[in-house]
C-alpha positions as CSV (number, residue, x, y, z in Angstrom):
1,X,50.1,28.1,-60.2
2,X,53.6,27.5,-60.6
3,X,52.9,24.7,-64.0
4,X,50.4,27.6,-65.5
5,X,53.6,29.7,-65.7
6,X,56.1,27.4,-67.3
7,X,56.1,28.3,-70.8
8,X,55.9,31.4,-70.2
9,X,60.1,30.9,-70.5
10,X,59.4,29.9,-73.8
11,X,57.4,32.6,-74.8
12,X,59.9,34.4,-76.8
13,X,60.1,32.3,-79.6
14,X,56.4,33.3,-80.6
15,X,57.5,36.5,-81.5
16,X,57.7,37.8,-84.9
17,X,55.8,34.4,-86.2
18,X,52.1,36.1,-85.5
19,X,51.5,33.9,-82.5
20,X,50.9,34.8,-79.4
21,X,50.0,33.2,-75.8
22,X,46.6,33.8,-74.0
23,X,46.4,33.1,-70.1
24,X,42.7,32.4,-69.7
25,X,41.3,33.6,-66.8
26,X,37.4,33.3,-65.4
27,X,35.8,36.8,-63.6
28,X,32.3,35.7,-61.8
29,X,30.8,33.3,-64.4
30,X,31.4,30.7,-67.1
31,X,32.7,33.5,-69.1
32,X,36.3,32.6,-70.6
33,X,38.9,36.2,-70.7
34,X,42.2,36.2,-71.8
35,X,45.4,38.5,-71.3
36,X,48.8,38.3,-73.4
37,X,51.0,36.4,-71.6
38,X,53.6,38.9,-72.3
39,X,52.1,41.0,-69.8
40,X,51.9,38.9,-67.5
41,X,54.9,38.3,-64.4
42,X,53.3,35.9,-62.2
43,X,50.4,34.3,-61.3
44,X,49.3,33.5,-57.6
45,X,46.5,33.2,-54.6
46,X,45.3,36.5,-53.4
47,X,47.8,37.8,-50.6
48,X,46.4,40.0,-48.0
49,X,45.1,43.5,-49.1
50,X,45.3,46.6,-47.2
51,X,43.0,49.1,-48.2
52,X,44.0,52.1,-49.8
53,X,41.7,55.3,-48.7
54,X,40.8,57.3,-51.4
55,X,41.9,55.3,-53.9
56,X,38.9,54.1,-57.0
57,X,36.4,51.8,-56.2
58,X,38.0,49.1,-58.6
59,X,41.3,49.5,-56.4
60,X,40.3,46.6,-53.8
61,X,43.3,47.6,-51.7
62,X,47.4,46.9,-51.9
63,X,49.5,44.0,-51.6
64,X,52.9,43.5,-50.9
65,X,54.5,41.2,-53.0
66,X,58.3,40.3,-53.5
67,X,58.9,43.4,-52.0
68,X,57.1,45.9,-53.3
69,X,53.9,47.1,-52.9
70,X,51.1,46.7,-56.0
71,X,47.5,48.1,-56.0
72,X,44.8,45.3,-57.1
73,X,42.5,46.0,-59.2
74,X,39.2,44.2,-59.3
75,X,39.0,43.2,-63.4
76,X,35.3,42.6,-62.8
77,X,34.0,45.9,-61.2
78,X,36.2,47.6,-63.7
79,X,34.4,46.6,-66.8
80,X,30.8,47.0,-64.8
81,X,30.3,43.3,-63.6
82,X,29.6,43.0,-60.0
83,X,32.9,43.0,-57.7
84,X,34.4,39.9,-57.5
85,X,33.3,38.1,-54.0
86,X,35.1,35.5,-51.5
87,X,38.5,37.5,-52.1
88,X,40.3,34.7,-49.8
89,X,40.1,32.4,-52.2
90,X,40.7,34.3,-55.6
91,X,44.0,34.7,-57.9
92,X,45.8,37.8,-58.9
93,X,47.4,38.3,-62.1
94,X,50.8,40.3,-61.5
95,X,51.2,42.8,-65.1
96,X,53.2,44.9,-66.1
97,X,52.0,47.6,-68.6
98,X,53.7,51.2,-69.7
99,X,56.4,49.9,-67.2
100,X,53.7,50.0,-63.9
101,X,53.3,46.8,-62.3
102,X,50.0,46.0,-60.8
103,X,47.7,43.1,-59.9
104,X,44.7,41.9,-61.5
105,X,42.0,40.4,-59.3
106,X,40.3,37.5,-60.8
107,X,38.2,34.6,-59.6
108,X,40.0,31.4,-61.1
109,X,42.7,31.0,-63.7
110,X,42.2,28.1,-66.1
111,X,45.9,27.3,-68.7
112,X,47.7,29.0,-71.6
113,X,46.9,28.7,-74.8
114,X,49.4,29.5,-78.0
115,X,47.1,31.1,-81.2
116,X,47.9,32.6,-83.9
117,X,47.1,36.6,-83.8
118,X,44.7,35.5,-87.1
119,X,42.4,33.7,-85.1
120,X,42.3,36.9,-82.7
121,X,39.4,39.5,-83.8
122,X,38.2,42.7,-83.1
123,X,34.8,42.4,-81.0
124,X,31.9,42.3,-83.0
125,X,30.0,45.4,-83.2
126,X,26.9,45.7,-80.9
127,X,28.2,43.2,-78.1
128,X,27.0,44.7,-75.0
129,X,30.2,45.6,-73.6
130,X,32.5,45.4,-76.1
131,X,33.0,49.0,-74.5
132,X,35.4,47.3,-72.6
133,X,36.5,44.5,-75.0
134,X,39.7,44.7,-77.6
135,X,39.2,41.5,-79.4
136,X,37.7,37.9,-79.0
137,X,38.8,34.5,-80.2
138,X,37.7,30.8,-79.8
139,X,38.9,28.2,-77.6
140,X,37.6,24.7,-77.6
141,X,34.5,26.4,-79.2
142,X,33.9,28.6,-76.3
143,X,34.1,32.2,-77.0
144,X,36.8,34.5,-75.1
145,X,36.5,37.7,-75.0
146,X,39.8,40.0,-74.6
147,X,39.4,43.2,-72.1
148,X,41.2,46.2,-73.0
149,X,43.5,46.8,-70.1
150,X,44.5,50.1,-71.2
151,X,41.3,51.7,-71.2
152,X,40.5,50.5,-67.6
153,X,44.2,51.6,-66.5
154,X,43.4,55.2,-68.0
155,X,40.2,55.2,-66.1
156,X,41.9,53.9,-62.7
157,X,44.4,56.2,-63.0
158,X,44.6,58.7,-66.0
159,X,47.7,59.6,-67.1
160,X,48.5,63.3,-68.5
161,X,48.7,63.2,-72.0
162,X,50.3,67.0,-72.3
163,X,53.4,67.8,-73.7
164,X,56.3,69.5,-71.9
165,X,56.7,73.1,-72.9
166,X,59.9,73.2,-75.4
167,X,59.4,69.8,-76.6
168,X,57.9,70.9,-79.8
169,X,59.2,74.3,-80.8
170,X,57.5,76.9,-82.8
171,X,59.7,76.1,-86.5
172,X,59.3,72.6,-86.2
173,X,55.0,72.9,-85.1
174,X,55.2,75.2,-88.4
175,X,56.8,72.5,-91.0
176,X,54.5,69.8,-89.3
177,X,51.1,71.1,-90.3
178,X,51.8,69.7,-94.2
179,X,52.8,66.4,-93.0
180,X,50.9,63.2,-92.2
181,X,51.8,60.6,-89.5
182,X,50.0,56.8,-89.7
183,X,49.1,55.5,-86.1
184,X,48.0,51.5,-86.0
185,X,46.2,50.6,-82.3
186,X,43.6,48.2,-81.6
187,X,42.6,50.0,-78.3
188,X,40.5,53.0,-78.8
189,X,42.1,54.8,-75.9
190,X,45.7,53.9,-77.2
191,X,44.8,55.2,-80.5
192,X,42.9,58.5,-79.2
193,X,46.3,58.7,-77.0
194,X,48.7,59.1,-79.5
195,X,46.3,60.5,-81.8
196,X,46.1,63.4,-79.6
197,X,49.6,63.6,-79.1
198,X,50.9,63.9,-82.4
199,X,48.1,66.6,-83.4
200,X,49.6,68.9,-80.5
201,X,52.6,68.6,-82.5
202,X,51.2,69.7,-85.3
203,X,50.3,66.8,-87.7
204,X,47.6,65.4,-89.6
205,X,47.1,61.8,-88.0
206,X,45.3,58.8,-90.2
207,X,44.4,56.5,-87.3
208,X,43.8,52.5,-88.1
209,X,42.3,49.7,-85.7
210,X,45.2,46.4,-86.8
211,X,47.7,45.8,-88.6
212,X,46.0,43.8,-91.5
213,X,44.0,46.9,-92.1
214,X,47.1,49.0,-92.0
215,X,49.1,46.5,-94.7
216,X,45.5,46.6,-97.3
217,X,45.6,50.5,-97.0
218,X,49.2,50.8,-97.3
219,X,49.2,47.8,-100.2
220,X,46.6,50.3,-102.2
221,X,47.9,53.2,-102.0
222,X,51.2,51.9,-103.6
223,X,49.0,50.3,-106.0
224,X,47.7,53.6,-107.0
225,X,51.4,54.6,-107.7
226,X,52.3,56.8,-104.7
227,X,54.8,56.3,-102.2
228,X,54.5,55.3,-98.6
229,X,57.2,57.5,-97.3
230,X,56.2,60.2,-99.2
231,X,53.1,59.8,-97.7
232,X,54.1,59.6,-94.5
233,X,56.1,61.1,-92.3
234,X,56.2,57.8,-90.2
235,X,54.2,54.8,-89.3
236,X,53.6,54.0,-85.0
237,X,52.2,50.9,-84.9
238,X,51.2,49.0,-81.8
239,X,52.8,45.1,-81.5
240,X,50.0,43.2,-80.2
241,X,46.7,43.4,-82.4
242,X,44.3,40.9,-84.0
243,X,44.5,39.8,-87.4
244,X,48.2,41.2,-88.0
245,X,50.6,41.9,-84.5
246,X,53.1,44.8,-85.6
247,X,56.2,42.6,-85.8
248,X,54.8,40.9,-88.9
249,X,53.2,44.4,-90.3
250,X,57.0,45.5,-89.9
251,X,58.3,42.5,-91.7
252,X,55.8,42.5,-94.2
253,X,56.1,46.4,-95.3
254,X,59.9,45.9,-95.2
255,X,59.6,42.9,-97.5
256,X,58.1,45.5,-100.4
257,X,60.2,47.3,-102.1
258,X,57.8,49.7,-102.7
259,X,57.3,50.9,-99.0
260,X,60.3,49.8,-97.3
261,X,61.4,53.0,-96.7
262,X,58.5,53.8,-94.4
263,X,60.4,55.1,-91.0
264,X,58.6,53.1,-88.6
265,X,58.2,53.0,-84.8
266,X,57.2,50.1,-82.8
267,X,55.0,51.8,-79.5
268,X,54.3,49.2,-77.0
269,X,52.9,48.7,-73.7
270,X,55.0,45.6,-73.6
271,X,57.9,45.2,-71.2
272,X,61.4,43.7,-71.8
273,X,64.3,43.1,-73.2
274,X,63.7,41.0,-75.8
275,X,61.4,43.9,-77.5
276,X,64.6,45.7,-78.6
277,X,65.7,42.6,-80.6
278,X,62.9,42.1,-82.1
279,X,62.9,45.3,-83.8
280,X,66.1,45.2,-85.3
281,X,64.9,41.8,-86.7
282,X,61.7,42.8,-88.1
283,X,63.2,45.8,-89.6
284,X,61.7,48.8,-87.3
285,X,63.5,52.0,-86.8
286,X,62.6,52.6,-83.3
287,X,60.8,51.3,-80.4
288,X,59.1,53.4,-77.3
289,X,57.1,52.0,-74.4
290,X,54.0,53.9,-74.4
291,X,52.2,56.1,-73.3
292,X,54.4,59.0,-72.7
293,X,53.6,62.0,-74.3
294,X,56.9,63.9,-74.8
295,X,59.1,60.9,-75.8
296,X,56.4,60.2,-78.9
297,X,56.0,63.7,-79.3
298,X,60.4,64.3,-79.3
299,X,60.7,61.2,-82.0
300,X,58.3,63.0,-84.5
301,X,60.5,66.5,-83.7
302,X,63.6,64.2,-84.4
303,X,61.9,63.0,-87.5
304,X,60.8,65.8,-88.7
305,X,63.9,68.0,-88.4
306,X,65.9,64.5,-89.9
307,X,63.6,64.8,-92.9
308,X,64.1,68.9,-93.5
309,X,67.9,68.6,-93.1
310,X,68.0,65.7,-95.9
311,X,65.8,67.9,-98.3
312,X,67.8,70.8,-97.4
């Protein structure tokens, strides 16, 4: 799987141009999947599992690999196909999401393909289980359909979406309920996430699926003569969405005069170095790894208090 892998090196240079890389990726059919490349580490043939007691159903056991043990998680089961059968002679996916590494179980990986994040859509309503689905695109005129990992991770194994006591303190929770936070997130349980999160703090959250949807609604209301950061306290926007990935929704609100002072934080589940560079290029104020519910809840404190001291 070695040549499947190669431009993965390259992958860098996608970012901030819109494009991305889908590794396609077959389950128990014809059916065509695809996952970012960005989340992916490796590629290889199903090393032994050891079973895991207690662990989900969709947890088909643990593997060792370079050194550390991974649970693998059957991609199949988890969006309610049968399980994936003949395990000997399947591939796992090694990803890395919210900095947790884990295996994906699949039955046969096909190539890479680079696309543009245009040609990426949101599923189209009433698909049987676009429950499970984030977006769909076209390759070679077969459909492929785009699963969203982080709603089978939060069903595997939730994570707590409380906040510390102290992080937000009474003053602050106080000043918040009269401001408004915009959140961008194809993935319903992203969004519901963070959505959550910044109403314990105390604000009012508008919540948007992309990040061409977030540019029209932000375009319009500057049209209408008001001001984007007088509107919001902040933007948190997602990088990887159809139609628009949040690098080029950055760029693009940055390149308006009438918006570009929008604070705005880039919240990923996207690993790596690079990240960091490519938000002081687009023009982002901050980047956080999500989901973790104090840090996103501590930048809006920061914000907030940032905001009071330079009206004050």
């Amino acid at each position: 799987m070695a040549g499947v892998m190669d431009s993965v090196n390259q992958r860098t240079q996608l970012v901030g141009q819109n494009r991305l890389e889908l590794l396609l990726f077959r389950l128990n059919g014809k059916q065509l999947y695809g996952i970012n490349v960005f989340k992916v580490r490796e590629v290889l043939q199903c090393p032994k599992l050891t079973l895991l007691p207690k662990s989900s159903p969709v947890v088909r056991g643990v593997a060792n690999i370079r050194g550390a043990t991974l649970p693998i998680l059957d991609l199949a089961m988890a969006t309610g196909l049968p399980a994936i059968s003949d395990v000997q002679n399947t591939f796992v996916i090694i990803t890395e999401y919210n900095t947790k590494i884990q295996g994906f179980l699949v039955h046969s990986v096909e190539r890479i393909v680079n696309m543009n994040w245009e040609e990426i859509h949101p599923p189209p309503k009433g698909t049987g289980r676009d429950h499970y689905l984030t977006a769909v695109t076209r390759v070679d005129n077969q459909l492929v359909e785009i699963i969203d990992v982080e709603k089978i991770l939060a069903e595997v194994a939730p994570t707590s979406e409380a906040i510390s006591a102290g992080v937000v303190d009474e003053a602050t929770q106080h000043k918040a309920v009269s401001l408004r936070v915009l959140t961008v997130d194809d993935s319903s349980v992203a969004r519901k996430q963070v959505t959550r999160c910044l109403q314990t703090v105390g604000v009012e959250v508008v919540a948007l699926n992309d990040g061409r949807q977030a540019l029209d609604y932000l375009r319009k209301l500057v049209d209408e003569g008001k001001r984007a950061d007088e509107e919001f306290l902040m933007m948190i926007s997602d990088i990887e969405m159809p139609e628009m990935d949040g690098y080029t929704l950055t760029a693009e609100v940055r390149n308006d005069p009438r918006m570009q002072n929008l604070h705005i934080i880039l919240h990923t589940s996207l690993s790596g170095v690079f990240n960091q560079a490519m938000v002081k290029k687009v023009g982002a104020d901050d980047f956080l790894a999500k989901f973790k519910p104090d840090d996103l809840a501590a930048r809006v404190v920061e914000r907030i208090k940032a905001t009071d001291n330079s009206q004050g």
